[in-house]
Phi, psi and omega in degrees: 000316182290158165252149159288183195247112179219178196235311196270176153285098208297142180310343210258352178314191158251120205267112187242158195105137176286265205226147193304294180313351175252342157276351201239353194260331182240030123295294148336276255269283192334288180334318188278328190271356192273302170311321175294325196263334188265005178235004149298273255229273185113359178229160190222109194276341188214160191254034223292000201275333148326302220269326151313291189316314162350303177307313199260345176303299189285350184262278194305144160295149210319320204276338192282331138000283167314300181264356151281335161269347175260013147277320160308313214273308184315307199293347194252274178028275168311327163265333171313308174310319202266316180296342175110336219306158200255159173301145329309345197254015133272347157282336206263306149011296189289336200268320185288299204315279233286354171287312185329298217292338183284317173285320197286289186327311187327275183338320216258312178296318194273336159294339179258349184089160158305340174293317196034068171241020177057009193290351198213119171313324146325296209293345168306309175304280170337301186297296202287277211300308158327309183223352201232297167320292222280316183270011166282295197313315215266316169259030197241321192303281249288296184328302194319298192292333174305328200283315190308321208262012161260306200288289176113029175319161151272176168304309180291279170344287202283315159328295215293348171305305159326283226315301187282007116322317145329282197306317195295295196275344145325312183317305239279302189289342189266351171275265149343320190271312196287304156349273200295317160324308169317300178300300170317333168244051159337310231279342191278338179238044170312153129227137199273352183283340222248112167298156166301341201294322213258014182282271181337297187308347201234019187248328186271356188253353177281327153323312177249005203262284180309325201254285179331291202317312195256031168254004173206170204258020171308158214256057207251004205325315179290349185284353172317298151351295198272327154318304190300303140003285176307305196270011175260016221210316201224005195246124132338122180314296183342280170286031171230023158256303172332314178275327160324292197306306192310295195270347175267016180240006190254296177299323165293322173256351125008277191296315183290335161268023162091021176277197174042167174323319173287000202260293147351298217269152178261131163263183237240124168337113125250119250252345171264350175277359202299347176275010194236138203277189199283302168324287153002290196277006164261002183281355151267033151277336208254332175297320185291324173314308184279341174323282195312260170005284191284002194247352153280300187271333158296299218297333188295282184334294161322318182268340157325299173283356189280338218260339181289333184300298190321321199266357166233358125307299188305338179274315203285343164242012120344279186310292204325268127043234192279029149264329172313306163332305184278339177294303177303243255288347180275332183282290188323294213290320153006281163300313188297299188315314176298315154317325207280340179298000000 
């Protein structure tokens, strides 16, 4: 399971995924949309533009590697610029991704092994506690303490600042990354059993199953919970990452344009938070919702697919098995007739 501690991904691999120019495209994407939710919403709830570079970092072979993070980091730059941000954090903002994106790849890599195909819940696991926490946290500390002696935070004001920064950029990685991993190797979680229809049927009922909760503010949060189950049960991971995105991009802009249960629920008064808006301060109900969502439903899946692979290795050498069987017993009787002679 373990790796050395290497960074790139050795050349000699099998190369999965798309195309370089496609991480770097739905980085771009990522950024506008980052831009978009913070000058609607005035909130920016998750942080998914990590967690592309993540991908390509542990995916791409070294150069190209490279150079899709040093198209990133420009790209980040570039919006860092354009969005205002004030000295140190237009430079720095952009320089903490790329440390976030360099240490979590370290980390994944020497703990999760080289394949990183997510194929086994350990390794799901490993990647989000293992490598995806300690480098969000190491770059969640940093922004803070910069923040304190540039801003003139409080104490409370800098906590809550971690946290949703933590949670924020966590997302991005414990969502996104594992997704796209997934997605690059489909071909490894084929089942010749499980039809498009029933595929559909279980995207659609988490689609609107996600759409009833978060168009109204009733207290329905956990019904979420048993669709997601089904399609972590009955899904591919690959397509049970689909269905992750699929319900954390219908409940997020929900929740940011004041629907649903989170919007609904009240949090607890706080006299240093009072410049900060009632959104803001509910969105870590909503971060813990989707952990929990993702922190659920890939290991199931995973280990679902690990057990579905075994039972059809095991039938196939099961078969294997007794057709040697009826032959060697098809030789004997042969023989004997031939002895018998």
């Amino acid at each position: 399971m373990s790796g050395r501690w290497r960074a790139f991904r050795h050349e000699a691999g099998q190369e999965a995924g798309p195309h370089s120019a496609v991480y770097v495209l739905l980085f771009a994407l990522c950024l506008l949309l980052g831009h978009w939710s913070a000058t609607t919403f005035q909130a920016v709830i998750a942080w998914p533009a990590n967690g592309v570079m993540l991908a390509a970092f542990l995916q791409l072979p070294r150069r190209r590697a490279a150079l899709v993070l040093a198209l990133c980091f420009g790209l980040n730059l570039i919006s860092a610029a354009v969005r205002g941000d004030v000295a140190p954090f237009v430079w720095m903002n952009p320089v903490l991704n790329l440390v976030e994106v360099l240490t979590g790849g370290v980390l994944a890599r020497r703990l999760c092994g080289a394949a990183l195909d997510m194929r086994r819940p350990r390794r799901v696991v490993l990647f989000v506690l293992g490598a995806a926490a300690p480098a969000v946290a190491l770059t969640s500390t940093i922004g803070v303490v910069v923040a304190l002696t540039v801003r003139d935070y409080s104490l409370v004001r800098a906590v809550f600042a971690w946290r949703h920064l933590f949670a924020m950029e966590l997302l991005g990685l414990v969502i996104v990354t594992p997704s796209l991993l997934l997605l690059a190797r489909a071909h490894r979680f084929r089942q010749p059993s499980q039809s498009p229809v029933e595929i559909a049927a279980v995207l659609g009922l988490m689609t609107v199953t996600a759409l009833w909760i978060f168009t109204q503010s009733a207290p329905f949060l956990f019904l979420m919970f048993p669709p997601l189950m089904l399609a972590a049960f009955r899904l591919s991971p690959p397509w049970m990452a689909v269905a992750l995105i699929l319900t954390t991009a219908i409940s997020g802009l929900l929740t940011l344009t004041g629907h649903g249960p989170i919007s609904a629920s009240s949090v607890p008064y706080v006299n240093e938070l009072a410049g900060l808006s009632q959104r803001m301060r509910q969105m870590p109900l909503y971060y813990g919702f989707l952990l929990v969502a993702a922190m659920t439903a890939l290991p199931i899946s995973a280990l679902t697919a690990e057990r579905r692979s075994f039972t059809l290795r095991l039938a196939r050498r099961t078969a294997v098995a007794q057709e040697q069987r009826r032959r060697a017993e098809a030789s004997d009787a042969v023989k004997s007739r031939f002895l018998a002679l």
